[in-house]
C-alpha positions in Angstrom: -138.3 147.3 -45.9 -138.9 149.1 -42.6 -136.2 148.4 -41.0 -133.8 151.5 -40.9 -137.2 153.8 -40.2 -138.5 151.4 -37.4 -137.1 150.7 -34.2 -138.3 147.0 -32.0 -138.1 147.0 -28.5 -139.0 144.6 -25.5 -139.7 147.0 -22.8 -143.1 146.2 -21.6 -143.3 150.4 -20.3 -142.8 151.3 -23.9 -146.0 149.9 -25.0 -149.1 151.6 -26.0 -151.3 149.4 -23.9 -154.5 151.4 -24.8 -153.2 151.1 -28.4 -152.5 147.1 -28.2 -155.4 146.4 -26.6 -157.6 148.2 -28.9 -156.3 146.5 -31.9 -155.9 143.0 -30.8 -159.5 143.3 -29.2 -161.4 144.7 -32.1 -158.6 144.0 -35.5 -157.9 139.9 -34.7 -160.1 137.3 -35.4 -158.6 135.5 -32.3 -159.5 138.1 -29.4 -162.5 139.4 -30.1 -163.7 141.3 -27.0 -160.8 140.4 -25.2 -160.4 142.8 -22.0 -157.6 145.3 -21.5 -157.5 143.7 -17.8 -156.6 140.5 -19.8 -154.5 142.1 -22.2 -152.4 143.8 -19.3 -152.1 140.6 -17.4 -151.1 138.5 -20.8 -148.6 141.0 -21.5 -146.7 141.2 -17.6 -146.6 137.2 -18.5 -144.7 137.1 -21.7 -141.8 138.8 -23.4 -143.5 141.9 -25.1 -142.7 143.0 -28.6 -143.4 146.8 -29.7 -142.5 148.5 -33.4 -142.4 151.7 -33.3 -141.7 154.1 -36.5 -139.5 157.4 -36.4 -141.9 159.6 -34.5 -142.0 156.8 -31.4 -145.8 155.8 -32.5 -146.4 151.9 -31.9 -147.1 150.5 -35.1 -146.8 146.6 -34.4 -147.1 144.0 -31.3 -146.2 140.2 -30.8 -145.5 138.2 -27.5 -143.9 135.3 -26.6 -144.8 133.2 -23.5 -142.0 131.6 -22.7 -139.5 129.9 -20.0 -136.7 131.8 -21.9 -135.3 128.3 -21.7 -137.0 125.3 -23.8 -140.6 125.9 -24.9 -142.0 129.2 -26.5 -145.3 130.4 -27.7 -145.8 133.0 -29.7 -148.9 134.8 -29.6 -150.8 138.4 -30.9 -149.1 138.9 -34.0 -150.1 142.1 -35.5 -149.5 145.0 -37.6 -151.3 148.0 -38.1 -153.2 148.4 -40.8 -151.7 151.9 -41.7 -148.2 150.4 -41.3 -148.9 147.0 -43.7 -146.8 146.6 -46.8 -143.5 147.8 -45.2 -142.0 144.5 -44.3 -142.6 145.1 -40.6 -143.9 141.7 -40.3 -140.6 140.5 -41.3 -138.7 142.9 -39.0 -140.6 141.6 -36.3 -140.3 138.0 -36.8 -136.4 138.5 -37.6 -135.6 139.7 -34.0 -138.4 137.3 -32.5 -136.0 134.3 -34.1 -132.8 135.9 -33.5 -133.9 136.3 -29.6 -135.9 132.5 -29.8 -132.3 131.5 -31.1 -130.4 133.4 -28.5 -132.1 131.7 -25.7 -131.4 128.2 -27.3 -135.1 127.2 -26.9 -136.1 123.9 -28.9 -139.7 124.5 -29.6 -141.9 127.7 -30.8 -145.5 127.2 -31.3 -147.8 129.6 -33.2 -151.5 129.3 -34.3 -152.9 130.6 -37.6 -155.6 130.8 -39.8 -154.1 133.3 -42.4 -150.3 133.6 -42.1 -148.7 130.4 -43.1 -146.3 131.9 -45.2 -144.9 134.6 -43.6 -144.2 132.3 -40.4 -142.3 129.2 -43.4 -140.4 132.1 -44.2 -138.8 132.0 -40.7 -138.9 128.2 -40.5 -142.3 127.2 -39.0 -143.8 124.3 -40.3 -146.9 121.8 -39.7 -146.1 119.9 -36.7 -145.2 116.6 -37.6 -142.2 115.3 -35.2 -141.9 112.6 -32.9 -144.5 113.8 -29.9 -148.3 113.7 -30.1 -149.2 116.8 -29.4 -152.3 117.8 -27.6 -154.4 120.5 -25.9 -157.4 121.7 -23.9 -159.4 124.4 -24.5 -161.2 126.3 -21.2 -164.2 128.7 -23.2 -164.3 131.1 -20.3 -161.8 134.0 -22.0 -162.2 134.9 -25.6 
């Protein structure tokens, strides 16, 4: 695993914003043409996750918009395609539970099409508790 060669960090000045925003953008089904301008402001809103191997190059990215207090969502997955197969996904979703955890939040939404069992690895499941849950969907950002 990546672990001992990889270092995750939070710092939102860390980043590679030209980097994350190329990827997510133009390597995710789920932003497509999203804009860096959007990208910058998404990221000031959320806790930012950056992986970055030995020579400091960003090599992963998740966020989590959250009130650090009950309700989390986490959001822009991703690993580089150079960096796949190295158990960075894990790594990542280790200290994204470990801080979830440390905050004592109850909740932690995700969306996926392709990832289901990397995220019931960590304890995600299909929602099926007590609330109905719901949502709206405004077309005007992609």
């Amino acid at each position: 695993m990546g672990s001992e060669a990889h270092e995750i960090s939070t710092d939102p000045e860390r980043l590679d914003r030209e980097w994350v925003h190329r990827v997510i953008s133009t390597e995710t089904y789920w932003a497509e043409g999203r804009t860096r301008e959007d990208m910058d402001h998404a990221i000031a809103h959320s806790l930012p996750y950056g992986v970055y191997d030995a020579s400091g190059k960003q090599v992963a990215f998740a966020r989590l918009v959250t009130d650090r207090t009950y309700f989390a969502w986490l959001s822009d997955v991703f690993v580089d395609r150079t960096a796949r197969g190295q158990g960075l996904s894990k790594l990542l979703m280790e200290r994204i539970v470990a801080d979830a955890e440390a905050m004592g939040l109850r909740r932690v939404l995700l969306a996926t099409d392709d990832a289901q069992g990397l995220y019931r690895q960590f304890g995600f499941g299909d929602i099926g508790d007590e609330y109905s849950w719901m949502y709206r969907v405004w077309a005007t950002r992609p």
